[in-house]
C-alpha positions as CSV (number, residue, x, y, z in Angstrom):
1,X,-11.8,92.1,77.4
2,X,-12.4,88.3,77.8
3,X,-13.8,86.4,81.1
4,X,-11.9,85.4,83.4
5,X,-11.2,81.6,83.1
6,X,-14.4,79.4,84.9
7,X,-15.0,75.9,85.5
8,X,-18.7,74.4,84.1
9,X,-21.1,72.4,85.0
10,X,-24.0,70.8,83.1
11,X,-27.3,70.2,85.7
12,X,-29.9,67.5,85.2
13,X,-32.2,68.4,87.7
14,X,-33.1,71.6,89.8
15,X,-32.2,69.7,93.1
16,X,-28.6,69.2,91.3
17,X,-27.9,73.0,90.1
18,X,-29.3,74.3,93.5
19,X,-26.4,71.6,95.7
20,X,-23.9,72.5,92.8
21,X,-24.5,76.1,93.2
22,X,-24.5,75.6,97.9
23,X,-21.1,74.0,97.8
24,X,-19.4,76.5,95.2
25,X,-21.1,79.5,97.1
26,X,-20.8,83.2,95.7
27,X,-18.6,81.8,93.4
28,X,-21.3,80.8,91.1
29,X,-23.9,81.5,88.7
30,X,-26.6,79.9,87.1
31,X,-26.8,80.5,83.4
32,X,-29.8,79.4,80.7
33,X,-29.7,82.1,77.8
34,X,-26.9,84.3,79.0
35,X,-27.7,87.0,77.0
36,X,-27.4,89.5,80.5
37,X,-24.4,87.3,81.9
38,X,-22.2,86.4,78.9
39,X,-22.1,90.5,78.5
40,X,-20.9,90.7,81.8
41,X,-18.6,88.1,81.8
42,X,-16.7,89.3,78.9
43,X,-16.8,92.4,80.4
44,X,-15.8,91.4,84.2
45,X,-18.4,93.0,85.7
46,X,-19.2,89.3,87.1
47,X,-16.3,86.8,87.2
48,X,-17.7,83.8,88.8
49,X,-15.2,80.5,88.9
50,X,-18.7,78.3,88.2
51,X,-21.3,78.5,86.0
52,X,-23.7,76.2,86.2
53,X,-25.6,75.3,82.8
54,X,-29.5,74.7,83.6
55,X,-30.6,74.5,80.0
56,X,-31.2,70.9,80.3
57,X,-33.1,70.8,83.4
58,X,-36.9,69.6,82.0
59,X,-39.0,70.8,84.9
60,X,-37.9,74.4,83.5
61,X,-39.6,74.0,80.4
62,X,-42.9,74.3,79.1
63,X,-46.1,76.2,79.0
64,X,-49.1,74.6,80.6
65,X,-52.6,75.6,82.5
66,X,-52.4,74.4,86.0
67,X,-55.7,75.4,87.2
68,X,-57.0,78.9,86.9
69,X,-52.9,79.7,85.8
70,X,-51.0,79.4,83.0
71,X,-47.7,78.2,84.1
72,X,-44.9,79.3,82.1
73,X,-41.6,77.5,82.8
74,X,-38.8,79.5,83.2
75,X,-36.2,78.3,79.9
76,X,-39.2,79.6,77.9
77,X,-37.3,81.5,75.2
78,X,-39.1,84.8,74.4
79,X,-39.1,83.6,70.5
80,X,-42.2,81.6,71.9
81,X,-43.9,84.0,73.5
82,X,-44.6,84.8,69.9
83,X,-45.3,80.9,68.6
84,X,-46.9,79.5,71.8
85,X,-50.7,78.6,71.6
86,X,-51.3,78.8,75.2
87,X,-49.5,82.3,75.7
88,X,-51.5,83.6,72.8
89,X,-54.6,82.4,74.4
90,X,-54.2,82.7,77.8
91,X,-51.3,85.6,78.5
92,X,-51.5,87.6,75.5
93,X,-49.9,90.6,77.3
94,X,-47.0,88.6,77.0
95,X,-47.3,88.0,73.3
96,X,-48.0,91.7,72.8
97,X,-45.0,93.0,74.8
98,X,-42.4,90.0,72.9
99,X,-41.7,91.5,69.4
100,X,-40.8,94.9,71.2
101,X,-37.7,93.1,73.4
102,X,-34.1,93.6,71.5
103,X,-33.7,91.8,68.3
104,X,-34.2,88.1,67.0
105,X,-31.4,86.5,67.6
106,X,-31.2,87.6,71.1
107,X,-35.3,86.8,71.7
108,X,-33.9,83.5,70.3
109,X,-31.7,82.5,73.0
110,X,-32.8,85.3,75.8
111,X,-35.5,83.2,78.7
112,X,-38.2,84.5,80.5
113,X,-37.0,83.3,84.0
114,X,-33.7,85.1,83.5
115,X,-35.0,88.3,82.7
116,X,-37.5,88.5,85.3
117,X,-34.5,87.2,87.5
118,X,-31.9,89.9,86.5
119,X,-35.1,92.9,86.8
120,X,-33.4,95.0,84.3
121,X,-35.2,98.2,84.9
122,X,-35.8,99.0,81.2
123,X,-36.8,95.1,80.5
124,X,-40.6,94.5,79.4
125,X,-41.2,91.2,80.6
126,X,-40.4,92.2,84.2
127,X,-42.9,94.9,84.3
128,X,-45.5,92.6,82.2
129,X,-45.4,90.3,85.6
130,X,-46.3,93.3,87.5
131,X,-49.4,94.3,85.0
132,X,-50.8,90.6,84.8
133,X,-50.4,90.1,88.5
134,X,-48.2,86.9,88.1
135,X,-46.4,84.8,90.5
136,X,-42.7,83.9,90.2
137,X,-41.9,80.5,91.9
138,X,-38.7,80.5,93.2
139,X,-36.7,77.0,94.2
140,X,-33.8,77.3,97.1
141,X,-32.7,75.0,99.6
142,X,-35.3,75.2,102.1
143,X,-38.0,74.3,99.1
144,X,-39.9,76.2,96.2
145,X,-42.3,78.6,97.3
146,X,-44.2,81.7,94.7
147,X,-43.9,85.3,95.2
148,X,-46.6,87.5,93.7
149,X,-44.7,90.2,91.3
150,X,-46.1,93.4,93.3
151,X,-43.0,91.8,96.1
152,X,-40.9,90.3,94.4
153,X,-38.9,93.7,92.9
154,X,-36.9,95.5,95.1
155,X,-34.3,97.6,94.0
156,X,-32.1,97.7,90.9
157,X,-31.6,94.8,89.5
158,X,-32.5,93.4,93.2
159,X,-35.7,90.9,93.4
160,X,-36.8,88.6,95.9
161,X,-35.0,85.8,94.8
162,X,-32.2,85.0,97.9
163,X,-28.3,83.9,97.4
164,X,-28.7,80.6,95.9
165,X,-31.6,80.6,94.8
166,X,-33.2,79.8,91.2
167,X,-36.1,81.0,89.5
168,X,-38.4,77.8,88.3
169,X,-41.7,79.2,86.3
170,X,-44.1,82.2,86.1
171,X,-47.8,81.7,87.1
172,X,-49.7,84.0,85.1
173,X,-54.0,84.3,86.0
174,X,-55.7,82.9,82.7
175,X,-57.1,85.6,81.0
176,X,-60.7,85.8,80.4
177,X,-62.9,86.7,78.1
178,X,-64.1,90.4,79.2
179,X,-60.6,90.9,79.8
180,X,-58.1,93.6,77.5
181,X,-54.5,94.4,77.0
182,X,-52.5,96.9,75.5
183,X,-48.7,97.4,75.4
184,X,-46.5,100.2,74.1
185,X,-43.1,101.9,74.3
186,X,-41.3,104.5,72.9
187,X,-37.7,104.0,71.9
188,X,-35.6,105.6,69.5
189,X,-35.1,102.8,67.5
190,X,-36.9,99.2,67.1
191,X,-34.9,97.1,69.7
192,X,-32.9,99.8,71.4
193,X,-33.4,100.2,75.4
194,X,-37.2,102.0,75.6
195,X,-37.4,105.4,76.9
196,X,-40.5,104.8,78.3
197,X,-43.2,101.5,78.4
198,X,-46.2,100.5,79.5
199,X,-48.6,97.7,79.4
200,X,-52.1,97.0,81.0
201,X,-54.6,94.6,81.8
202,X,-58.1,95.7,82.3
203,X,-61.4,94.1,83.1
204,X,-64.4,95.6,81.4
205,X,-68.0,95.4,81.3
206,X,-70.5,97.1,78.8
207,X,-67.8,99.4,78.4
208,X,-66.8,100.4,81.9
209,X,-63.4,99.4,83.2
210,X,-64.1,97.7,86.3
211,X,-60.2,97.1,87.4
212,X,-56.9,98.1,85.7
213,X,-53.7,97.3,86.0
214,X,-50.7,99.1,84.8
215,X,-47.1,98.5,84.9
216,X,-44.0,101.7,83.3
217,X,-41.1,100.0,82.4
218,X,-37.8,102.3,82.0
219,X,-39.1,105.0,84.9
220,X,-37.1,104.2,87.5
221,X,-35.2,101.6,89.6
222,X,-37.9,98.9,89.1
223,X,-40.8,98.4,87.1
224,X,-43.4,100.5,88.4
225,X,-47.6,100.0,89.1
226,X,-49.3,103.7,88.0
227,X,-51.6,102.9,91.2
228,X,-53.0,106.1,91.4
229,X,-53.9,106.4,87.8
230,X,-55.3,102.9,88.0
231,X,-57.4,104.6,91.0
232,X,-59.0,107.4,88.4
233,X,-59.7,104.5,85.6
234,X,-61.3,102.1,87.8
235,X,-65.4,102.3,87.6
236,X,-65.7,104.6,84.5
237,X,-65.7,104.8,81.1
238,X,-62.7,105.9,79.4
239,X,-63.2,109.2,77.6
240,X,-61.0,112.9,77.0
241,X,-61.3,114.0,80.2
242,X,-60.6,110.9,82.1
243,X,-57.3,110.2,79.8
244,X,-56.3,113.3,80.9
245,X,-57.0,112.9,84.9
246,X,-54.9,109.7,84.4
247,X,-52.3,111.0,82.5
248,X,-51.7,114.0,85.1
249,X,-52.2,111.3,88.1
250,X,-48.8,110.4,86.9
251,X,-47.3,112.8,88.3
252,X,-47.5,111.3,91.8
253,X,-47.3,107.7,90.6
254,X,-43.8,108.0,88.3
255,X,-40.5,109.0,89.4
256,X,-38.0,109.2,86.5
257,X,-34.4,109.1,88.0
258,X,-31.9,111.5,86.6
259,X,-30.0,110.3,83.6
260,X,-27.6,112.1,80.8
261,X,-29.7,110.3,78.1
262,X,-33.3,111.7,79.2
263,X,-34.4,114.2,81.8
264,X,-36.6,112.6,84.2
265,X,-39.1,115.8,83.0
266,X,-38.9,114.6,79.7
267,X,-39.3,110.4,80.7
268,X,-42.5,111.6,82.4
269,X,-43.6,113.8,79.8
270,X,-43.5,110.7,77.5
271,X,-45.0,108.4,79.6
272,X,-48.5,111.2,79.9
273,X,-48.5,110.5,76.0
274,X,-47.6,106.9,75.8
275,X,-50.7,106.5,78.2
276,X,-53.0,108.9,77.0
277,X,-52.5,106.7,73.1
278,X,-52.8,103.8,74.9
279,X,-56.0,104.7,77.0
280,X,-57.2,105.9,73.5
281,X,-57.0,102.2,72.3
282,X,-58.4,100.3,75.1
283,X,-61.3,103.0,75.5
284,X,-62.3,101.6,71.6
285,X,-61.7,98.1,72.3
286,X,-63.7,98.2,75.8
């Protein structure tokens, strides 16, 4: 199939896509990397008469500590999540999770603002703002204001972000120095979809995690906390027996829809060894 036939409009500024995109109402869509909307176009599964180019906008781009955040603009291409000093440095969940998402050419051209815009389900960097407690910053008509990621995912491919409305930059907390991360996922191939994710941040002193943070990606309808796993890490020392508290606290935590690909028994089942490998390597590294 082939799009159906769309006027285009290059934006200078964010003021200038946000009044574009008021006066051509539903009938429009932002696109920056289109690697989620070019799909869908070609498809029709979205046949918008306006698409409204915000590649060139400047205030979307670049990484920079504001503060205690790093502030990651949102036309950051995930290729730099991999080249970036500051994202080394500062958010290196993010530059953990990056070679895992599809293939080159598509981390090439793919942005971090329009994946954490679309919530794909079964994206990692969506789930990463969840784990590093980030805050989106959304701009709409009425003004930019910043979300923190634990509200800003609703439903499938349903965030906080309002008709309209455009996703600017990601505030990320600088990591710090008694800080660790850890990311992992299953698939069946490099780049294919994962059938199950997970990364965390955790804050550790002489060995005990004193807070944790843990985000499944590819369990459900959003990216999902492991809250009350997080609950039986927090305070302790990670050993055998904890790992395997944690990993059976998912049970209450995960809910794995139904799916012809992968029982939701089975999703969950690999999500108690993805964590229980992962525990295993912060436990060392704490």
């Amino acid at each position: 199939m082939k799009a159906r036939a769309f006027s285009y409009f290059r934006a200078g500024t964010i003021e200038e896509a946000l009044d574009t995109h008021a006066r051509a109402g539903d009938d429009a869509r932002f696109i920056a990397g289109g690697q989620s909307l070019v799909p869908a176009l070609a498809l029709r599964l979205q046949a918008p008469r306006l698409l409204i180019d915000i590649n060139h906008i400047d205030d979307l781009r670049g990484v920079r500590c504001e503060g205690e955040w790093l502030r990651i603009g949102a036309l950051t291409r995930h290729c730099e999540m991999l080249t970036e000093p500051l994202i080394t440095e500062f958010a290196p969940l993010l530059r953990a999770a990056a070679p895992f998402v599809a293939h080159p050419a598509i981390r090439n051209r793919g942005t971090l603002g329009g994946s954490v815009a679309l919530a794909d389900p079964a994206s990692e960097f969506p789930a990463m703002m969840l784990a590093l407690d980030a805050e989106i910053e959304i701009a709409g008509a009425s003004g930019r204001r910043r979300v923190r990621a634990d509200d800003f995912f609703v439903d499938l491919f349903e965030t906080a972000v309002g008709p309209g409305e455009l996703v600017t930059a990601i505030f990320v907390p600088l990591f710090r120095s008694n800080q660790r991360v850890c990311f992992d996922e299953l698939a069946r191939r490099r780049g294919d979809y994962a059938l199950v994710g997970c990364g965390m941040l955790a804050t550790c002193k002489d060995g005990v995690i004193e807070a944790i943070r843990m985000a499944f990606f590819s369990v459900g309808n959003v990216p999902t906390r492991a809250r009350t796993a997080e609950a039986v890490l927090s305070g302790v020392r990670i050993d055998a027996e904890r790992i395997a508290t944690a990993q059976a606290a998912l049970d209450g935590d995960l809910a794995p829809p139904e799916s012809d690909e992968v029982p939701p028994a089975m999703r969950l089942h690999l999500a108690r060894v993805l964590l229980g490998r992962m525990l295993g390597r912060l436990g060392e590294a704490a």
